[in-house]
C-alpha positions in Angstrom: 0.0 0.0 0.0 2.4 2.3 1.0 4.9 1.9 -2.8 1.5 2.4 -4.0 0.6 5.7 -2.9 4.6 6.7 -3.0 4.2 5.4 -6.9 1.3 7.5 -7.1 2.7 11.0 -5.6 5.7 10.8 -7.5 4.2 10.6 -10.7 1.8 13.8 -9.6 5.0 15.7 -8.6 6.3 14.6 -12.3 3.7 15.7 -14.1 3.3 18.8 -11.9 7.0 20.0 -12.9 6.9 19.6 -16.4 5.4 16.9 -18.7 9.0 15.7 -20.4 7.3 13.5 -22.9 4.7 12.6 -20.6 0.9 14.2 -21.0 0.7 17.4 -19.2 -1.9 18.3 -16.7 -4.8 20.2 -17.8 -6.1 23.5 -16.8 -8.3 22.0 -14.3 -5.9 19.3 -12.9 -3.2 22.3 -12.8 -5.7 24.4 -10.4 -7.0 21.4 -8.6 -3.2 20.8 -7.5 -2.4 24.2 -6.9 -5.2 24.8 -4.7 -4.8 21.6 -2.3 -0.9 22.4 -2.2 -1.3 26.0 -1.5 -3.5 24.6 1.2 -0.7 23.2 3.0 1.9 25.8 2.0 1.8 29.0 5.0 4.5 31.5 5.2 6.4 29.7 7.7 6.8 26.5 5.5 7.8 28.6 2.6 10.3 30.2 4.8 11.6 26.6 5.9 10.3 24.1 3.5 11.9 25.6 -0.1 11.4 22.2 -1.6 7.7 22.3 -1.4 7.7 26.3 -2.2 9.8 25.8 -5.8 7.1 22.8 -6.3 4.5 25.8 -5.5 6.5 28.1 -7.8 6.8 25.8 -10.5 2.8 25.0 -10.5 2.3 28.3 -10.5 4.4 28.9 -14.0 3.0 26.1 -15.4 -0.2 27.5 -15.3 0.6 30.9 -16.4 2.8 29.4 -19.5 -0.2 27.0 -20.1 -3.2 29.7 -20.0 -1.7 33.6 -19.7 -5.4 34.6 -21.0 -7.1 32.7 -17.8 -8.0 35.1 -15.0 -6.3 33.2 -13.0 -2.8 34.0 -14.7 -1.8 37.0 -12.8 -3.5 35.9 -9.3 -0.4 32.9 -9.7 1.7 35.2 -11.4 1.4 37.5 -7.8 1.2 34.7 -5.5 4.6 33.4 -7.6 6.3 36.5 -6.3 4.9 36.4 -3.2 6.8 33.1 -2.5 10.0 34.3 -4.3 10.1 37.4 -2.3 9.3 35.2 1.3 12.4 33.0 0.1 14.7 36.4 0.0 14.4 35.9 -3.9 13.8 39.5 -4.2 15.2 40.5 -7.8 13.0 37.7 -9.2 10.3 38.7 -7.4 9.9 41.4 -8.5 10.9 40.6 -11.9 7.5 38.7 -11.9 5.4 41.9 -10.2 6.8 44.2 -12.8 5.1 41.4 -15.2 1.9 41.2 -13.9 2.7 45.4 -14.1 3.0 44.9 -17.8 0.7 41.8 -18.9 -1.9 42.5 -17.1 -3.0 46.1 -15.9 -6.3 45.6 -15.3 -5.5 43.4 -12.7 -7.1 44.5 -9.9 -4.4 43.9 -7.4 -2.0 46.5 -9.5 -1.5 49.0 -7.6 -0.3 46.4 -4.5 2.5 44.9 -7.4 4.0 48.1 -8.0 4.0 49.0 -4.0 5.5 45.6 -3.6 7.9 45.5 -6.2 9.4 48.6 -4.8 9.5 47.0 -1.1 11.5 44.3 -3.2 14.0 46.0 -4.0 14.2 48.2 -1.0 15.0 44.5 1.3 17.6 43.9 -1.5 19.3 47.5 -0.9 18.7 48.2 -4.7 17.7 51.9 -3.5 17.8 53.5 -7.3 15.4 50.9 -8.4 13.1 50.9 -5.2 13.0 54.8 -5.3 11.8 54.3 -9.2 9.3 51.9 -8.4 7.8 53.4 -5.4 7.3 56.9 -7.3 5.7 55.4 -10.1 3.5 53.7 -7.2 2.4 57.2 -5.8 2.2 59.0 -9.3 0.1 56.6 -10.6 -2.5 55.9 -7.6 -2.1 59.0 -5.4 -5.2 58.1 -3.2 -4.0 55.2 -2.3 -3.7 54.6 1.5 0.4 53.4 1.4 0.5 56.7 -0.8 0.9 59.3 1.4 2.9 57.5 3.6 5.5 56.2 1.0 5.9 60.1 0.1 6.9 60.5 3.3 9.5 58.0 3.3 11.0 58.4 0.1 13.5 60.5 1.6 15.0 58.5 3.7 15.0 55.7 1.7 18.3 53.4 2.0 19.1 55.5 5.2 20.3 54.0 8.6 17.8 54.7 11.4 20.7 57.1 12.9 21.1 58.8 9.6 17.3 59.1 8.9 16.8 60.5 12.7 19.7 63.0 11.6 17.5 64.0 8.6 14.5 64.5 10.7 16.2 66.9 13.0 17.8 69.2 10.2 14.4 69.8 8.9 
């Protein structure tokens, strides 16, 4: 019983990852597994379990490679980041926001890509590239409620604590 149900995952996880000859799964098999493996997938196990989060990340691509026209595309597409950044991928993370940016702008979760692709880049002390990303955040959705805030901060943005306090009390 239990080569059987071994037998069985493995070939789930091989189709999962790629179909290398073998018959791919199909848009509802692909979201079926997504869903039950997402499930089981929290931020601490994507933070400690990377095996099971690149299965998660791979899944994910599949999907969007399979059917970029499904609405579903650039939900994976954010959630893809969302692992990559968790797992201190940060450049590709936010490769993959600036994508969603891009592919899909009427994507209603938008406006939280380009705030998070500039947070990105900000924990990977790529301050040129945060500072363009977070201004292109605020010009293009002023109203929204991080806006005013991440005005605020672009100052001080790459600063020490020290050397933003020493900012604050020049002013």
């Amino acid at each position: 019983m239990k080569k059987t149900l071994i037998l069985a995952i493995g070939a789930l996880l091989l189709a999962a990852c790629g179909n290398n000859g073998k018959k791919a799964l199909n848009h509802d098999e692909l979201v079926d597994s997504i869903e039950s493996m997402s499930k089981s997938l929290s931020a601490f196990a994507v933070a400690t379990d990377t095996a099971k989060a690149n299965q998660m990340v791979a899944l994910y691509g599949q999907f969007v490679e399979g059917y970029p026209d499904d609405s579903l595309a650039p939900v994976y597409l954010f959630k893809k980041a969302e692992i990559n950044i968790t797992m201190g991928n940060f450049e590709q993370g936010a490769a993959i926001l600036d994508s969603i940016i891009s592919l899909y702008p009427g994507y209603e979760e938008v406006d939280g890509c380009m705030f998070l692709k500039g947070w990105a880049y900000e924990q990977n002390q790529q301050y040129d590239l945060a500072r363009e990303a977070y201004t292109e955040f605020v010009t293009t959705y002023p109203d929204h409620v991080l806006a005013a805030d991440t005005r605020k901060s672009l100052p001080y943005l790459g600063m020490t604590p020290a050397e933003q306090l020493a900012a604050v009390q020049q002013q």
